[in-house]
N, C-alpha and C positions, 0 to 999 in steps of 0.2 A: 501666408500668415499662420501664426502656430491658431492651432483649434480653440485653447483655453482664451487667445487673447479677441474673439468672434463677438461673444458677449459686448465684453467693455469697450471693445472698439464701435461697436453700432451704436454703443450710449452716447460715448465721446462725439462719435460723427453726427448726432441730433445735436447734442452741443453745439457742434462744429455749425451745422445749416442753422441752428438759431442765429449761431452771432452775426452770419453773412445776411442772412433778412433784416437783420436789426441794424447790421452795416449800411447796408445799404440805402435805407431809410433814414440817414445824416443826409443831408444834401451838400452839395458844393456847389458852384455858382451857375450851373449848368442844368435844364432840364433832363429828367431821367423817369421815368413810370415808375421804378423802384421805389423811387420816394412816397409814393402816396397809398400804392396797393393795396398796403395791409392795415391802412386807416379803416375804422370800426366802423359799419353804420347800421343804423336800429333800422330793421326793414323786414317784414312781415312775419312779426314777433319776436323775433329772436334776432342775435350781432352774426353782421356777414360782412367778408372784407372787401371793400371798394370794388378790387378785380371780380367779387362777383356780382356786383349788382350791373356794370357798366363796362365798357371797351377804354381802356386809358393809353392815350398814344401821347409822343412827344413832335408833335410837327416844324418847330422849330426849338434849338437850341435855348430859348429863352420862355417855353411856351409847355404847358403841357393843359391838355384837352381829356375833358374826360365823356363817352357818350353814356347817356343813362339809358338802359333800357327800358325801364318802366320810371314814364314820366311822374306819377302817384309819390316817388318817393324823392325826389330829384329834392325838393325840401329839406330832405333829413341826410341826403346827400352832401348839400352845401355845409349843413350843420356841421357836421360830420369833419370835414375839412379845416373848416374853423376853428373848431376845438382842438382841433391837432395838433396846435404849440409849432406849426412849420414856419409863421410867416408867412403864408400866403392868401389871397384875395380874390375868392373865386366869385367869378361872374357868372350868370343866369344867360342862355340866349336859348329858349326852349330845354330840348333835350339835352344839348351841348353846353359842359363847364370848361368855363377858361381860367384859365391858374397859370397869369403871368409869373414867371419866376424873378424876385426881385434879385442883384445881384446882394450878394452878401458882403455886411459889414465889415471891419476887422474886429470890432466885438462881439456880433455871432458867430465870427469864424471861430474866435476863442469859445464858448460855450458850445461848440457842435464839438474842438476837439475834447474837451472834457467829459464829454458825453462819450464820445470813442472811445476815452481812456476811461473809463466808467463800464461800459457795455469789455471792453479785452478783459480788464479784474473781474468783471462777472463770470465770463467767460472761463477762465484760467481755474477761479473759484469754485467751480461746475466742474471741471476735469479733475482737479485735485481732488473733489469730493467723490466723484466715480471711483479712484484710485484708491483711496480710502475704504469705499464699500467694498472692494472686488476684495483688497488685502484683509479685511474683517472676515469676510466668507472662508478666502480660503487660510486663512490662520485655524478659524471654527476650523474647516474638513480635515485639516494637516492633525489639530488635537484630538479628534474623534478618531485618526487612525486610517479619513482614507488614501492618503497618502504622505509621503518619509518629509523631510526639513530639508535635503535636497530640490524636489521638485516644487514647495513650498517656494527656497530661494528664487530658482530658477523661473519662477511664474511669476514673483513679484519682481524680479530683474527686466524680463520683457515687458511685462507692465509698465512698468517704469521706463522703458525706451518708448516705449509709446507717445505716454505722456511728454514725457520731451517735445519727441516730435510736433504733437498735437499743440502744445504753446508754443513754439518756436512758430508753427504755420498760423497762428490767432497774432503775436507780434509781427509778422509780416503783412498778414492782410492790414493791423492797424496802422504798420508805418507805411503803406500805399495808400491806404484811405485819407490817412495825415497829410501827406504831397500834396494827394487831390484838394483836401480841404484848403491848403494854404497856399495852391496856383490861386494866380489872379486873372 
C-alpha cells in the first residue's frame, strides 16, 4: 500500500470495526454473544460493556447466558439489558442471566433491516468524510508548494480507489447481514 494512503486507511479501517460491532449487534433469529456485549452498564462509577463485567456464552441456539462476576451489580446488569431496545427478557437465577432469544417477528425483521440500512449510510458517510479531510489537507500542502498537482492528482486518485473499495466491502457485509436477517 502506497505510504500516503497509511493514515486514511487506519481511519477508514476504525470506520470499518465500528460498523461490524454495530452489525453485529442486529440480531437475527438465532442466539449470538455479539448481540449484547457492547450493551452499557453503570458499574463502579463509570459505563463498562457487558463483556466486562461478566462471561456471556450462547449454550443453546435459542439461549444466551450471561455469568456476572460480581453479584453486587447483577441489578444494574438486568437493567442494563432491558433498556437495550433488543426485545429480550432476562431472567435472574443468582449469578446467571438468561436471555431467551425470542424468535423474530416479520415486523422486527423490518426494523432491524432499516437499522442496517441506517448504520451502512452512517458508515459510507464516515468514509466519505475521511476522504474529504485527507483531499482538504493535501489540496492545503499542494498550495503551500509541498508538492506539484501531479502527485496532488495521483494521491486523490488512490484515495479514491480506496474508498470504493471500503463501500463496496460495508455493502456486502450489509447484503449478508440482510440474508441473515431475513432467513427464517
Amino acid at each position: 500500500m502506497d505510504p500516503v494512503l497509511t493514515e486514511p486507511n487506519q481511519k477508514i479501517e476504525a470506520a470499518m470495526h465500528h460498523f461490524k460491532v454495530e452489525i453485529a449487534g442486529i440480531r437475527a433469529g438465532r442466539a449470538n454473544p455479539a448481540l449484547i456485549e457492547n450493551i452499557s452498564v453503570e458499574a463502579y462509577g463509570s459505563k463498562m460493556r457487558l463483556s466486562e463485567v461478566g462471561n456471556i456464552s450462547a449454550p443453546q441456539p435459542t439461549l444466551l447466558t450471561v455469568q456476572v462476576w460480581d453479584v453486587s451489580i447483577l441489578d444494574k446488569v438486568i437493567k442494563s439489558i432491558q433498556e437495550s431496545n433488543l426485545g429480550l427478557n432476562p431472567s435472574n437465577e443468582g449469578n446467571l442471566i438468561r436471555l431467551p432469544i425470542p424468535p423474530l417477528s416479520a415486523e422486527r425483521r423490518e426494523e432491524f433491516i432499516k437499522l442496517l440500512h441506517q448504520k451502512k449510510e452512517e458508515t459510507n458517510v464516515s468514509i466519505r468524510q475521511i476522504r474529504h479531510d485527507f483531499r482538504n489537507v493535501w489540496k492545503k500542502a499542494q498550495e503551500e508548494g509541498q508538492f506539484g498537482e501531479d502527485e496532488f492528482f495521483r494521491r486523490e486518485k488512490i484515495l479514491q480507489e480506496l474508498v470504493d473499495k471500503k463501500v463496496a466491502e460495508v455493502e456486502q457485509l450489509g447484503k449478508l447481514k440482510e440474508e441473515e436477517l431475513t432467513q427464517i
